[in-house]
NUSE-546371 format. One record per residue: residue in three letters; x, y, z of N, C-alpha, C in turn. Coordinates in pm, 1 decimal, decimal comma. Layout:
BEGIN
Ala|X|Y|Z|X|Y|Z|X|Y|Z
...
***
This chain:
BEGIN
Unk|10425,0|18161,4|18782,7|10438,3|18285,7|18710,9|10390,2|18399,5|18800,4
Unk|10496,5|18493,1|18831,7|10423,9|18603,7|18890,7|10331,7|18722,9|18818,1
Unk|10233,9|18764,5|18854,4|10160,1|18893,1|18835,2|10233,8|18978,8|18808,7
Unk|10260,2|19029,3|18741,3|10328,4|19169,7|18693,7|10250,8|19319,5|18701,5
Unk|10217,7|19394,2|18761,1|10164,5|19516,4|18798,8|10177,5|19613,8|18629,5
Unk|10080,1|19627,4|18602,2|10025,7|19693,0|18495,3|10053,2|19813,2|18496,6
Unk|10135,3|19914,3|18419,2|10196,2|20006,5|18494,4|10136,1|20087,9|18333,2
Unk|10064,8|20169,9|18343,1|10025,0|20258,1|18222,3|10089,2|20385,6|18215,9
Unk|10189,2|20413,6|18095,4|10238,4|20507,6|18106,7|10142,6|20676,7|18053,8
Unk|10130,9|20766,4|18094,5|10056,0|20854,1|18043,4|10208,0|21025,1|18001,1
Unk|10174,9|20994,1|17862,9|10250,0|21124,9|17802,1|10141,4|21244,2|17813,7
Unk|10196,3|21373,5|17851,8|10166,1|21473,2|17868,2|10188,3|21557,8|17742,2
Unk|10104,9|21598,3|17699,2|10152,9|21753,7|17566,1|10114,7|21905,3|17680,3
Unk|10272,4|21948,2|17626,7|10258,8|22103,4|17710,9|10292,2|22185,0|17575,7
Unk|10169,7|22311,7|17582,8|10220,2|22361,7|17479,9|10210,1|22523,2|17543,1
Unk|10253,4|22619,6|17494,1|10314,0|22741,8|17534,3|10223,9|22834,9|17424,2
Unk|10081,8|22938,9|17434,4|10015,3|22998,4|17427,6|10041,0|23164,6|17401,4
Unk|10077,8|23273,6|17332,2|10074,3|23406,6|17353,1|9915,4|23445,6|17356,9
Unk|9870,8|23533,5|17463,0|9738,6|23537,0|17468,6|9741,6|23748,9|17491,7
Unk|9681,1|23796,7|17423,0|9712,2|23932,9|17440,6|9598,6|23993,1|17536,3
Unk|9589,4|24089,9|17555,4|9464,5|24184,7|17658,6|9481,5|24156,3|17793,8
Unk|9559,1|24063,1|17873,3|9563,7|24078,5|17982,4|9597,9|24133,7|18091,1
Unk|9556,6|24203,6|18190,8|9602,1|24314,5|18267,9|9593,3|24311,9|18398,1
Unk|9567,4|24188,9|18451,5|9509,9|24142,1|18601,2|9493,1|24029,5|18657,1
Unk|9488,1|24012,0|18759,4|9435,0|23873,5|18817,9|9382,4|23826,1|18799,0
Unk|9204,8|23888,5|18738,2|9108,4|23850,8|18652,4|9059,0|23832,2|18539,3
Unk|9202,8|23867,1|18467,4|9199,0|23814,2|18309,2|9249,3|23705,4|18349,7
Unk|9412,3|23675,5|18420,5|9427,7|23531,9|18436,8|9356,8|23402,0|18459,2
Unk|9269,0|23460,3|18531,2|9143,1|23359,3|18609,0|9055,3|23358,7|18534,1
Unk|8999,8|23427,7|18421,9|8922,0|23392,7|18319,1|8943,0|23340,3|18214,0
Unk|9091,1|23349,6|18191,8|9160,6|23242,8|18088,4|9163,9|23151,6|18142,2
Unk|9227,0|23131,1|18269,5|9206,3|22994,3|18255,2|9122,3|22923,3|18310,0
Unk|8987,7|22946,0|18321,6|8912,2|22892,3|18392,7|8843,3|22833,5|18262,8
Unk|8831,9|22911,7|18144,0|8802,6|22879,5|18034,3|8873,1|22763,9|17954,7
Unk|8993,7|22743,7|17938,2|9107,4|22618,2|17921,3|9075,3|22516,8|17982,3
Unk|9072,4|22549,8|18113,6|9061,6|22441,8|18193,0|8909,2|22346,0|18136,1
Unk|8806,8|22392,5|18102,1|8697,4|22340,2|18085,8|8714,1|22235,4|17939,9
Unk|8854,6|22291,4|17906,0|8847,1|22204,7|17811,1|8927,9|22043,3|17828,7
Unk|8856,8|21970,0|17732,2|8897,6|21791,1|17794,5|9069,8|21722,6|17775,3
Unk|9068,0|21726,8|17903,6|9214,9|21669,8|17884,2|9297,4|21781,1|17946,2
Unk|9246,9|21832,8|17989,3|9398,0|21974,8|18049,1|9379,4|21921,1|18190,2
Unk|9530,0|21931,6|18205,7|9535,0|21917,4|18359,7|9624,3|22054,2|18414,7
Unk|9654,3|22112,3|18358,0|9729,1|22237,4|18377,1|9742,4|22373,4|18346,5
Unk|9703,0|22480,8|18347,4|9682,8|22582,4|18292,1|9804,6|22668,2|18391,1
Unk|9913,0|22736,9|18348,9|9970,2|22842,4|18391,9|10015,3|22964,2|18306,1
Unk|9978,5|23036,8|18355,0|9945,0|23178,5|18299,9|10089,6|23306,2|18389,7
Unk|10145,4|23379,3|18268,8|10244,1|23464,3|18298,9|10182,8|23595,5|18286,1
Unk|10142,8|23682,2|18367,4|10070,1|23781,5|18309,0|10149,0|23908,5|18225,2
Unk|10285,6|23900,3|18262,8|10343,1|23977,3|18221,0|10423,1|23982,6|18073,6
Unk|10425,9|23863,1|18041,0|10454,8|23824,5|17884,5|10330,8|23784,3|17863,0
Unk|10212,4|23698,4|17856,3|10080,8|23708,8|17809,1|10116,8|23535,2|17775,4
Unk|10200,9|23503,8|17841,8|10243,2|23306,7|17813,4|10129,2|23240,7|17878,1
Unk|10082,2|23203,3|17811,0|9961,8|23038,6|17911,7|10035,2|22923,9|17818,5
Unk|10051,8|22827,9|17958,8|10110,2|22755,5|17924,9|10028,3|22598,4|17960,5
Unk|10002,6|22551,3|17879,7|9878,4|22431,6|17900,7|9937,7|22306,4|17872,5
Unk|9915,7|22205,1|17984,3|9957,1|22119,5|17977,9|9840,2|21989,4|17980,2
Unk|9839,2|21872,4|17906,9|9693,6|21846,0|17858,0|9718,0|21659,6|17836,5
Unk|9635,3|21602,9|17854,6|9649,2|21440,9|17843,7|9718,6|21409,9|17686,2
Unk|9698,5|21468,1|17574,2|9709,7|21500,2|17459,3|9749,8|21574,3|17388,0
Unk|9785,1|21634,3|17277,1|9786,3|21777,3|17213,0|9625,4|21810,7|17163,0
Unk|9576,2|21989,2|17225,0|9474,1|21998,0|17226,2|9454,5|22060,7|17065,9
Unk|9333,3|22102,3|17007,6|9333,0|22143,1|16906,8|9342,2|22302,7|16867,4
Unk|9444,7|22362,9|16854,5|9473,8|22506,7|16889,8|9356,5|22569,7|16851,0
Unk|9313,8|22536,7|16771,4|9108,3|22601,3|16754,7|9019,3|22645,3|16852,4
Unk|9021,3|22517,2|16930,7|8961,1|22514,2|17069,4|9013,9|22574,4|17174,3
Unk|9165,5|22585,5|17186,8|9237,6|22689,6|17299,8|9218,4|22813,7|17265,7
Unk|9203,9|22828,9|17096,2|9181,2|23008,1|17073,7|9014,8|23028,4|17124,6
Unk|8949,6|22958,0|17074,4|8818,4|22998,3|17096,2|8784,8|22961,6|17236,8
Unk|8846,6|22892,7|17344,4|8861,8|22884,7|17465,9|8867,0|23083,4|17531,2
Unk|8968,5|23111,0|17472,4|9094,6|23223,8|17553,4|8948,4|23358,1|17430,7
Unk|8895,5|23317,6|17320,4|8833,1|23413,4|17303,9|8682,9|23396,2|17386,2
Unk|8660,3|23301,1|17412,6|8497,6|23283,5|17545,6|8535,3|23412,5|17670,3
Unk|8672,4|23395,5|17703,8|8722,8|23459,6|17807,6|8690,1|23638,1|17799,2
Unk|8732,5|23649,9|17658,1|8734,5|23783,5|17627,6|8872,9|23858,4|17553,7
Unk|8961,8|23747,2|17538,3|9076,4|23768,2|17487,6|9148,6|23679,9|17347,0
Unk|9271,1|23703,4|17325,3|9300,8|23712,2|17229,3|9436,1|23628,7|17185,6
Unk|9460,8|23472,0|17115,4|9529,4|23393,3|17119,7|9646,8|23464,3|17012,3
Unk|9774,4|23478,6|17045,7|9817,4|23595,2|16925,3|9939,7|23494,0|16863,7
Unk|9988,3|23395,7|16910,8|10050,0|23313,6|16864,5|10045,7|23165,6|16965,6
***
C-alpha cells in the first residue's frame, strides 16, 4: 500500500469592506495594520480612492471585529 501525501485543503473568505475618512497613505497603513492584527487575516488591501478594504482571512471574520478593528484606527466601517 502506498503512502498517500496528506494534502489539506485551506478555503479562504474574502470579504470587501467600505471604510470612510480616508485621505492618505497613512490612513491606509493604519487600517490596515489594525485588520491585520486580527486572527486569521492573511490579506488586507486597501483602495484609497473608493474607501474598499478588501480582507482576505483563513475564515469569515466577525464584521464586529473588522468595524471595531477600522474604528481602533480612527475610522469608519460604512458598509
Amino acid at each position: 500500500m502506498l503512502d498517500e501525501p496528506l494534502i489539506k485543503e485551506t478555503t479562504m473568505a474574502t470579504t470587501t469592506y467600505t471604510v470612510s475618512g480616508m485621505t492618505c497613505g497613512h490612513c491606509v497603513n493604519a487600517v490596515t495594520s489594525e485588520i491585520q492584527q486580527l486572527e486569521g487575516v492573511r490579506d488586507v488591501q486597501v483602495d484609497l480612492a473608493s474607501g474598499a478594504v478588501t480582507v482576505t482571512s483563513e475564515a469569515p471574520l466577525d464584521d464586529a471585529a473588522v468595524a471595531a478593528a477600522v474604528d481602533e484606527a480612527g475610522y469608519q466601517v460604512v458598509s
